[in-house]
C-alpha positions in Angstrom: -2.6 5.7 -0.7 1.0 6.2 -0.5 3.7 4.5 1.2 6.5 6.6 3.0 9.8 6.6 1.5 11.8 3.8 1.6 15.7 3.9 2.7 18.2 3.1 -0.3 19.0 -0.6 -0.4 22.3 -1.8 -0.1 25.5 -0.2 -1.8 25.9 -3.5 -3.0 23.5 -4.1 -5.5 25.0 -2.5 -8.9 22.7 -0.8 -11.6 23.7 -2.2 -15.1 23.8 0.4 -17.7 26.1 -0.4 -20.4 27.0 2.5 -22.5 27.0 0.2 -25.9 23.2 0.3 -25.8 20.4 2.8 -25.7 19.7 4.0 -22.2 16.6 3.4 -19.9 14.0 6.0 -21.2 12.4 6.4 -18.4 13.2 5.5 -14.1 14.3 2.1 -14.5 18.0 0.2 -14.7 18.9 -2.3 -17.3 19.7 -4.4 -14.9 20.6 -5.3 -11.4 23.4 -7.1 -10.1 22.6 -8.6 -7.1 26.2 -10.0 -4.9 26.4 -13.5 -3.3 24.8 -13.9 0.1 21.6 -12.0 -0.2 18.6 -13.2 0.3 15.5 -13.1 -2.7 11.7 -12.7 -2.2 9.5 -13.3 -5.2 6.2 -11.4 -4.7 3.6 -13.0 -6.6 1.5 -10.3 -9.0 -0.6 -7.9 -7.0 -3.6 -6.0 -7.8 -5.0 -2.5 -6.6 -7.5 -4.1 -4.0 -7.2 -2.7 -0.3 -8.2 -5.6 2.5 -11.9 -4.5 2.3 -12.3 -5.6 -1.2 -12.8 -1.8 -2.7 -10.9 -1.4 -6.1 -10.6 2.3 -6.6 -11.2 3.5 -10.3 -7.8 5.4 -10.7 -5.0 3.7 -12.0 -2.4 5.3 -10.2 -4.6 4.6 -7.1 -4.1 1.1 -7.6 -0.6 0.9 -8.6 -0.2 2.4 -5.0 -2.4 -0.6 -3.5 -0.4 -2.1 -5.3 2.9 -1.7 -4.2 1.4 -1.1 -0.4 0.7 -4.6 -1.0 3.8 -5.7 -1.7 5.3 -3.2 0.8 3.3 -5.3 2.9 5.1 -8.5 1.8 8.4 -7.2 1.9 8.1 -6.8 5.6 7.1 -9.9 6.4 10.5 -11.1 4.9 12.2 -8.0 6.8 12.7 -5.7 3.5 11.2 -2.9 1.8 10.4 -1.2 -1.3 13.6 -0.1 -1.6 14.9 -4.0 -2.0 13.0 -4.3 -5.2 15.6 -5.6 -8.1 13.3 -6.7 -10.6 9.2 -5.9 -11.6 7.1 -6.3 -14.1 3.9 -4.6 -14.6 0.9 -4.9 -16.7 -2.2 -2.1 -17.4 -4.9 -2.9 -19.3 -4.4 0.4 -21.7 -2.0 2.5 -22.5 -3.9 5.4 -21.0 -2.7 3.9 -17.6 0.9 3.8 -17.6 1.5 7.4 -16.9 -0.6 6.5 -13.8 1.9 3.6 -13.0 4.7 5.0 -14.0 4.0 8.0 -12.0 3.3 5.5 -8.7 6.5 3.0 -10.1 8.8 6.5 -9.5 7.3 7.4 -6.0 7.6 4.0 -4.4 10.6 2.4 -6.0 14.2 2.9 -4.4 18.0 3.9 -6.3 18.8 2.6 -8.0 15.8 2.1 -9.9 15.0 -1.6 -10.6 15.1 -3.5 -14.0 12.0 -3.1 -15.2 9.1 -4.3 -18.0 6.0 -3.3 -18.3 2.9 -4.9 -20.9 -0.3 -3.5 -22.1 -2.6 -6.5 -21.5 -6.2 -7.4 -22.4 -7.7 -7.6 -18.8 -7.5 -9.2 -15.2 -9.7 -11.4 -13.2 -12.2 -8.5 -12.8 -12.6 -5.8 -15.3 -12.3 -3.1 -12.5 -8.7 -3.8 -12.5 -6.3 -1.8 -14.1 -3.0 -2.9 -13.3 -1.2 -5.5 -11.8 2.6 -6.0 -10.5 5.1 -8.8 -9.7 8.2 -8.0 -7.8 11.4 -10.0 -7.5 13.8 -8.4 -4.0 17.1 -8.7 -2.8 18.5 -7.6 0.6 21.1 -9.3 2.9 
């Protein structure tokens, strides 16, 4: 399940990439600078469960429930993927991040959020895979 492309977010919010330090070494920013007077939505971690219940076994599959569920968030607040400033993400083994990072890439705007992502032990259910939080900023 993927979500259709999001429009770029404001020309306001600034990536911050300083040049004394290592850059990003993969589609993320350092940081984000996000200006006075926009508004923030804190998206609470989501799993890769659709509304039926049904947990599919791939992990990029659910790292797109995922973010169609925050997608979903978003839009009650009137914003979109592409407001994203901030995630974090957690798989269960590293055998799943190129599934997230590969769905991370396809949903996420420019420029690229700050970004961490954890190797955990587990979630509420074993079937889970991964899990991601998502701060947003739009005006």
């Amino acid at each position: 399940m993927t979500s259709p492309p999001s429009p770029a977010p404001a020309a306001s919010l600034r990536p911050l990439l300083p040049t004394t330090i290592a850059p990003p070494f993969a589609r993320y920013s350092h940081g984000i600078a996000v200006p006075a007077g926009h508004r923030l939505v804190a998206c609470s971690g989501q799993l890769g469960m659709a509304r039926d219940g049904s947990i599919p076994e791939d992990a990029r599959a659910q790292a797109d429930l995922c973010f169609a569920n925050i997608g979903a968030i978003l839009a009650e607040a009137g914003m979109t993927l592409a407001d994203i400033v901030r995630l974090n993400a957690y798989v269960t083994d590293r055998a799943h991040m190129k599934g997230y990072m590969e769905s991370r890439d396809a949903h996420v705007g420019t420029p690229p959020p700050a970004s961490t992502l954890m190797i955990v032990s587990g979630f509420t259910l074993p079937a889970f895979k991964v899990e991601i939080e998502v701060l947003a900023a739009a005006l």
